[in-house]
C-alpha positions in Angstrom: 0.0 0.0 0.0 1.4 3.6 -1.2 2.0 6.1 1.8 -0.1 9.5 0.6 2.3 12.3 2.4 0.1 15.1 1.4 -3.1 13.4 3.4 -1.0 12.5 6.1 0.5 16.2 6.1 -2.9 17.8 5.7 -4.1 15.4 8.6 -1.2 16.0 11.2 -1.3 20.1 10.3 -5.2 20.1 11.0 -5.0 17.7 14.1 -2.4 20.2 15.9 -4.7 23.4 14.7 -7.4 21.9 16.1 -6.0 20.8 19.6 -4.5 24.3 19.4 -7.6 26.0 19.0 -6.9 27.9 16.4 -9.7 27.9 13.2 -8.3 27.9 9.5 -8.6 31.6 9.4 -6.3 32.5 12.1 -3.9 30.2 10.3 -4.4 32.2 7.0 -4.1 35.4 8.6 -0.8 35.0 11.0 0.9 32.7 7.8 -0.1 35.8 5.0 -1.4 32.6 3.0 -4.9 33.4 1.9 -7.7 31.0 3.5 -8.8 29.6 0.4 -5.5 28.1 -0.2 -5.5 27.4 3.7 -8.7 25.4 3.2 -7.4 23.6 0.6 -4.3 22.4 2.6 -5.8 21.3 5.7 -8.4 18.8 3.9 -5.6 17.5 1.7 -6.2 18.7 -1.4 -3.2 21.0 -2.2 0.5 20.4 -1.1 2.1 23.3 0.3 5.4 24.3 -1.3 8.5 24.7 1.5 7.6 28.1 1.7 4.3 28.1 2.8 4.7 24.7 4.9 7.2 27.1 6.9 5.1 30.0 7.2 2.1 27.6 8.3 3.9 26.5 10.8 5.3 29.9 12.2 1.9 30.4 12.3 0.9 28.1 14.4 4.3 27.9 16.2 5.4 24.5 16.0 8.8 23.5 14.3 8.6 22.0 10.3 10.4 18.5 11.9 6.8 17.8 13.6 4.8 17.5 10.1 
């Protein structure tokens, strides 16, 4: 069975937004991403680039090594 990295990304960022009570729109506005895009991500169907993996993740203030 084939490992799908961009689920298991868009699973593991939405599972720490959630337990850090944060909603996709506080994610859009602290990353500069739009929410759209946002959306997108955190059901799985985009891949962020490295840029906007790292600025998701300033944004919700967790190190890129944990996704």
């Amino acid at each position: 069975m084939e490992r799908d990295d961009g689920r298991e990304l868009s699973y593991a960022l939405d599972s720490i937004r959630s337990v850090r009570g944060m909603r996709q729109c506080d994610v859009a506005t602290l990353s500069a991403l739009s929410a759209p895009f946002i959306s997108q991500v955190f059901k799985g169907k985009r891949t962020p680039d490295w840029d906007s993996l790292k600025a998701i993740c300033e944004a919700m203030n967790i190190p890129m090594t944990i996704v």
